[in-house]
N, C-alpha and C positions, 0 to 999 in steps of 0.2 A: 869656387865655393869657399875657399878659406879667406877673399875680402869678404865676403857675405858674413860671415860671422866674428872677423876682427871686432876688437873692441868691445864687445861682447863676452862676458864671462860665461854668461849662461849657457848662448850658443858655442860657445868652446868646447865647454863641456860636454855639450852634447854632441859634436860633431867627434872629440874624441873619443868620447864613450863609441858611438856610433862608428866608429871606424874599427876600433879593438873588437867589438861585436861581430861583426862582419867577416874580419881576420880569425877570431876563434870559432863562428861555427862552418869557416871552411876549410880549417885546420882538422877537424870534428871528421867533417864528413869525407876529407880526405881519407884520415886515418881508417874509414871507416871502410872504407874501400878495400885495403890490404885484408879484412878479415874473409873467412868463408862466406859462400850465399848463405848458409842454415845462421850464423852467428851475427853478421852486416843487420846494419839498423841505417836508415837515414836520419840525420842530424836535421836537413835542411826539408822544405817542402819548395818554395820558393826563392832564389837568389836572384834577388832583380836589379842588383847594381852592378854597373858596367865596369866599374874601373876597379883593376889591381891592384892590392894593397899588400905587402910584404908578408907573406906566409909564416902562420906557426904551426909547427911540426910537433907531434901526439906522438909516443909509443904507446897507450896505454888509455884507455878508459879514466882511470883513476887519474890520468895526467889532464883529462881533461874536465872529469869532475873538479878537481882543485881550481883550474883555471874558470870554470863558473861560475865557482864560489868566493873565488879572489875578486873579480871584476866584480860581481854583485855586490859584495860589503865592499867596495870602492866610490861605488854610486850612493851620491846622494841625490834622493830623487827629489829636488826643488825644482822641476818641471811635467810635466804630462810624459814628454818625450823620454826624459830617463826613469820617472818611473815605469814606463813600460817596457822601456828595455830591462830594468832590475827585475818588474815583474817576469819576463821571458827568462831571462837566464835561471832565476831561483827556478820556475818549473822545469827547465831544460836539467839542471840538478838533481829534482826530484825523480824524475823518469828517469837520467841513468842510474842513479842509488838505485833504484828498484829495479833496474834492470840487470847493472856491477853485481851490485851485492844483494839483490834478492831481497831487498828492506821490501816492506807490506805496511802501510798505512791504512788506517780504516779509510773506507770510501769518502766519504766526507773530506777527510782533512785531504785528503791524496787529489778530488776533485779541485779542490781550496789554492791547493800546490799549484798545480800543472794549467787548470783551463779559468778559476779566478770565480767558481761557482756553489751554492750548495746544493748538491741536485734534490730532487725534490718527486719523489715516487706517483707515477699517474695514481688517483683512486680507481676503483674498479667502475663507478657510474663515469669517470672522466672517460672511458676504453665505450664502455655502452653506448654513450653520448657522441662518437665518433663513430662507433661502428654502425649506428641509425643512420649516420651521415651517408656513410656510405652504400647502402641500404637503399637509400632513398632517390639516389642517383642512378641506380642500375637499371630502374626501368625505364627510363629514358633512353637507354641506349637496347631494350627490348631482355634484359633479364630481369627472373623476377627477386622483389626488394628483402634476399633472406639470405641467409650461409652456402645453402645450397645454387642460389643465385649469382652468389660473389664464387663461390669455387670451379663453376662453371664457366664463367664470365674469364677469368684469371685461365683455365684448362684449353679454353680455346682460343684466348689472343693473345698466347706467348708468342712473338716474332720470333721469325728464320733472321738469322744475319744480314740475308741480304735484305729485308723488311728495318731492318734497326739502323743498315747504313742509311735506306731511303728516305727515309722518316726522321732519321735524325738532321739528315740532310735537309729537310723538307721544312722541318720546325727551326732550324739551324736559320736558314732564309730569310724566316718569317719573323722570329723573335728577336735576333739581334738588332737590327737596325732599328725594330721598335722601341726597344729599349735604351740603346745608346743615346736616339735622339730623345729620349723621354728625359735623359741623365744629361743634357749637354755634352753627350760623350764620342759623336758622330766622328768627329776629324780624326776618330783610335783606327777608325776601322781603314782597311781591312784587317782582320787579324789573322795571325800567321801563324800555323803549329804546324806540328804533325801528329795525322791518326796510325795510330794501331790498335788491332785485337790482339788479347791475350785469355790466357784461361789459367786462372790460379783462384785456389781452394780457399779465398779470403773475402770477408764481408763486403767489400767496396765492387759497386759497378762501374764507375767512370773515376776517373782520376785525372787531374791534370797537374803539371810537374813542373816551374819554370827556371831555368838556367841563362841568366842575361839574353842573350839573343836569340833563346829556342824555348819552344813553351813542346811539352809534349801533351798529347791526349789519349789518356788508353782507355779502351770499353772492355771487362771482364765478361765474359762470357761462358765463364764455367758451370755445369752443371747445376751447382748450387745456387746457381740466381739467376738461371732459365724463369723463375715465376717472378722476378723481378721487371722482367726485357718485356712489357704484357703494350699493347695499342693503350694509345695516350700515353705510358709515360716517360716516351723520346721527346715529346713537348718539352715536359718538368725538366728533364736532362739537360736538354739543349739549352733552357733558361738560365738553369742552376748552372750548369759548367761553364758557357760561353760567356753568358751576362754575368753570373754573378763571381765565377771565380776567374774568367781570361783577357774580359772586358777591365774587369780590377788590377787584374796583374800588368796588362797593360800601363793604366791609370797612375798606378802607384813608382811601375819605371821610369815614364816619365815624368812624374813630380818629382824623383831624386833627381834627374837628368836636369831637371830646372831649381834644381836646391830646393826645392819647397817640401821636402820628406826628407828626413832622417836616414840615411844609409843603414843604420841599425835597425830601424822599423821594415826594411826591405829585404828582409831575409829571415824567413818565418819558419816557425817549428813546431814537430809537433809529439806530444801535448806541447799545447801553448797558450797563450792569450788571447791572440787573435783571433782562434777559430769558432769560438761562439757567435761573433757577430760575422764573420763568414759566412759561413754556414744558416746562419738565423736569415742574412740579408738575401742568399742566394735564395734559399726555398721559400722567401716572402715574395721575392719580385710580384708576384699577381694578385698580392694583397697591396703594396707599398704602388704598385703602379696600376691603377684601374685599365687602361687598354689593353694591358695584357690578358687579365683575366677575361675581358671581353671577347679576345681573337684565342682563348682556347678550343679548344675543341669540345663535346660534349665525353668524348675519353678522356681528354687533357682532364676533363672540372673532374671527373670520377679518379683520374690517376693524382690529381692533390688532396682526395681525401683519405684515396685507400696508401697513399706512401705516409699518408701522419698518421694513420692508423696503424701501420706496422711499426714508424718510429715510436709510437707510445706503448704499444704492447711490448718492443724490445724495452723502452725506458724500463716496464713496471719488470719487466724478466733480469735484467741487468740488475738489481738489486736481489732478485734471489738466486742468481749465479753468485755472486758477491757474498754471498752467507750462505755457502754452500750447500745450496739445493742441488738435487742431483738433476744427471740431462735428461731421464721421464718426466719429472717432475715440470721441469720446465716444458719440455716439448710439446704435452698436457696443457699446458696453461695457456702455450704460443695454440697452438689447435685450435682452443676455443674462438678466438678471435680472428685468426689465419688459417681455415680452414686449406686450401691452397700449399703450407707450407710443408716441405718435405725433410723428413726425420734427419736426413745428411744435412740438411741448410739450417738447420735449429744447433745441429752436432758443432758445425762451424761457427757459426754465432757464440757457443757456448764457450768454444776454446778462444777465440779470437779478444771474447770481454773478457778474457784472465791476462792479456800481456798488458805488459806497462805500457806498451804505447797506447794501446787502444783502451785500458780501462776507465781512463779519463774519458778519452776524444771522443767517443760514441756517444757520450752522455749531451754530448754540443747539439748534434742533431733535433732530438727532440725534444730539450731543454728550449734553443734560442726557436726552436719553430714554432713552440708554444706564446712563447710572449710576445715574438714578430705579430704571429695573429692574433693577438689581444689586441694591442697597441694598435695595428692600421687602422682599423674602424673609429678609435678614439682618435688618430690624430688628422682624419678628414684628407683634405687636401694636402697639408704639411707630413704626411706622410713619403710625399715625394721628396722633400729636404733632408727625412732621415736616410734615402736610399743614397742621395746624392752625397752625405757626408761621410757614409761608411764605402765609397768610391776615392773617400779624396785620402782617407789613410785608416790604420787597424786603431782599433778601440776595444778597449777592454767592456764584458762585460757593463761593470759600473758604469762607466763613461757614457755607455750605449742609453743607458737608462737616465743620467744625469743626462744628455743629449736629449731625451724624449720629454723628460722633466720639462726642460727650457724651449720647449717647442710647444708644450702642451700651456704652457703657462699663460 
């Protein structure tokens, strides 16, 4: 790797940038480790490079804010590459101020910070216009097109465990290899992790976690998101987790493995930069890839419009948890359009959008799932070039859009 960018200022810079990166947020999440479970944060989400690089040791939160902040006004971003690493670290900053020392930014600038967006409140015809959607699909699968159709619908296809491994299992089969080969991405597979259940009192259903040589996959199964686990949407899961977040993780380890990615771009945080087009790329696959959307099922079409349906009614509640409306108020609001929803899973939602990690990151969901499906139908075919580029490394926001700019053009 260091003949590859000899001679080269630029790449110098960025391989040492990208190296110091790498060393401080596993310095980070070491430290992070020594603290209690109630008090532990993770610094890292994925760590996809192989090689050891001489550790820096943290006592302190505040030792490793400074060091954020040091490497950030260090970078000068005269490429893609270090500015996006300057842009990670500044947000990685931002989240632990707020997290150290309790700093509070208005939502806006605090979204600005951390995930690189301005979020932007669904209207109440934008919640209507979605919730028809889904309406309109449920008699198809034999209920009828109304609240009381969706709450019934949702009350009797919640999955047993053993239904969510089968299924997931099932869609797991079906969609990866469809996809990989959609992506030129066939020679990844097989891919390797490992499953577990868990059950913790927190917004997220699936999660996956990568550490060089071990990807993990957990399914929440708590209580609070029983009405989540519902027939069709182990499809969306399976696509979203496998293709768009293990199939990538893959992708991305092996681009640094062959120097073609930045060692500092493979080791992601969160709030961060990355995960708007993450997350936006993940929940498009069956927009950005027509054969997908073709082998879903007729739950799968119904479970892609009733998961944008709740990520936009949490969008438009997320702004008035944030200006502090109270949890009736909200729970009231969540009601109208989630009829299904239960006053504990609204309670969690509520607390969950107050912490720094997540008061940004939630807002990724149904920010980038909105313009993912705007864009697929405007960019036709060449919508599979977008899926394919946000495979080959993280992109900010902006970039996402300058990318679709020069595609569209």
């Amino acid at each position: 790797m260091t003949e590859a960018v000899f001679g080269d200022p630029v790449r110098e810079a960025e391989q040492r940038v990208g190296i110091e990166t790498v060393q401080l947020y596993r310095g980070w999440h070491k430290f992070e480790q020594t603290l209690s479970e109630d008090k532990k944060v993770d610094g890292r989400d994925f760590d996809l490079v192989e090689h050891d690089y001489e550790e820096i040791i943290f006592g302190s939160r505040g030792e490793v804010i400074e060091r954020l902040e040091d490497l950030s006004a260090r970078i000068d971003p005269i490429s893609p590459t270090l500015e996006f690493i300057k842009a990670k670290l500044v947000a990685s900053g931002y989240f632990l101020r707020a997290l150290h020392f309790k700093e509070r930014l208005l939502l806006d600038e605090y979204a600005q910070k951390t995930i690189l967006i301005t979020p932007e409140r669904p209207s109440i015809p934008d919640l209507e216009i979605q919730q028809e959607k889904v309406f309109n699909l449920l008699p198809v699968i034999g209920y009828s097109g109304n609240r009381q159709g969706f709450e019934r619908f949702i009350a009797e296809k919640v999955l047993s465990r053993e239904q969510i491994e089968r299924q997931f299992e099932e869609a797991r089969e079906k969609f990866l290899p469809l996809i990989a080969d959609g992506l030129g991405l066939s020679y990844l597979l097989p891919l390797d992790y490992h499953q577990e259940f868990q059950s913790k009192p927190e917004f997220w259903v699936c999660w996956i976690k990568g550490e060089r040589q071990r990807f993990e996959f957990i399914i929440n199964t708590h209580p609070n998101n029983q009405n989540r686990l519902f027939a069709g949407n182990m499809e969306l899961l399976a696509i979203h987790e496998m293709a768009g977040h293990l199939l990538q993780g893959y992708k991305w380890r092996d681009n640094v493995r062959r120097a073609t990615m930045n060692p500092g771009l493979a080791i992601t945080s969160l709030p961060g930069p990355e995960h708007w087009a993450c997350e936006g790329v993940a929940d498009a696959l069956p927009y950005l890839l027509p054969e997908v959307f073709e082998e879903l099922s007729d739950y799968g079409k119904l479970a892609l419009e009733a998961v944008h349906l709740r990520d936009l009614v949490y969008y438009r509640a997320h702004f008035m948890i944030d200006e502090g409306e109270s949890l009736p108020t909200v729970a009231s609001f969540v009601e109208e359009y989630l009829p299904y929803e239960e006053e504990d899973t609204v309670a969690m939602e509520y607390e969950d959008r107050q912490k720094p990690r997540f008061r940004s990151h939630l807002l990724n969901y149904p920010d980038a799932g909105r313009y993912f499906r705007q864009v697929a139908p405007q960019l036709g075919s060449k919508s599979r070039d977008l899926a394919r580029a946000l495979m080959e490394q993280p992109m900010t926001p902006q970039g996402v859009r300058n990318f679709v700019g020069s595609l569209a053009a």
